[in-house]
N, C-alpha and C positions, 0 to 999 in steps of 0.2 A: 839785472833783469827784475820786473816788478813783480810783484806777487799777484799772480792770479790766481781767479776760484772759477772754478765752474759749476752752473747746476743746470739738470738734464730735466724736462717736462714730459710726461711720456700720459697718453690716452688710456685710462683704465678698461680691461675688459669686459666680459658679461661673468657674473656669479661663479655660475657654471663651467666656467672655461678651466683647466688648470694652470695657467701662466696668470696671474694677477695684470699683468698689462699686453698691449695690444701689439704685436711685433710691427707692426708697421706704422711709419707718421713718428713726428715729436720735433720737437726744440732742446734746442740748446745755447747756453749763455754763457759767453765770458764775463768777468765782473773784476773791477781793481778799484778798491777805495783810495781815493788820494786825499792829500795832506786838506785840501782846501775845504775837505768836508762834503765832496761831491764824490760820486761813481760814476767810471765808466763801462759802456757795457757795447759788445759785438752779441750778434743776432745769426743761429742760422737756423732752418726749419729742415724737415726730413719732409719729403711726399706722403701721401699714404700711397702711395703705390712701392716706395721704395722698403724695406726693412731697416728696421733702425738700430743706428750702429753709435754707440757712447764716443769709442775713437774715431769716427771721421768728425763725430759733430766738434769734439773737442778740437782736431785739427784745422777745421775750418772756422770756429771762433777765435784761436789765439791766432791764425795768421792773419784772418780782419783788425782784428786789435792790432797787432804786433803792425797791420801797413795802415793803420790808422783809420780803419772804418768802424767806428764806431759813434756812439753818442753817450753826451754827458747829463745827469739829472742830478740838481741834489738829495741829496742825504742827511738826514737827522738822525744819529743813533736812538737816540729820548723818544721818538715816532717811530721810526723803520726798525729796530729792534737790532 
């Protein structure tokens, strides 16, 4: 099994609000560096109508990966960090 990462994107709220971000709406990324020096990445978005959920987004990114929807960019450690 490869090593995947995920990172979640979520809409920050107003000042004022007490939850720091927005319950509803966001992304989420699957991400696996490979040997060639490139990343692959699956893609999936939450509605703003839906409430956002960390486990489905991660469920629905590693099974795009996992059936091979994803895309490849490269990757330079020395640039991309």
């Amino acid at each position: 099994m490869p090593k995947l990462r995920f990172a979640h994107i979520r809409l920050e709220n107003h000042p004022d609000e007490e939850s720091p971000f927005y319950p509803r709406g966001g992304e989420t990324f699957c991400y696996e560096f490979l040997p060639s020096g490139k990343i692959k990445v699956a893609h999936s978005y939450c509605s703003m109508k839906d409430n956002y959920s960390r486990k489905i987004g991660r469920t629905i990114t590693m099974g795009r990966m996992l059936a091979g929807q994803f895309k490849v960019y490269d990757y330079d450690r020395e640039v991309d960090g």
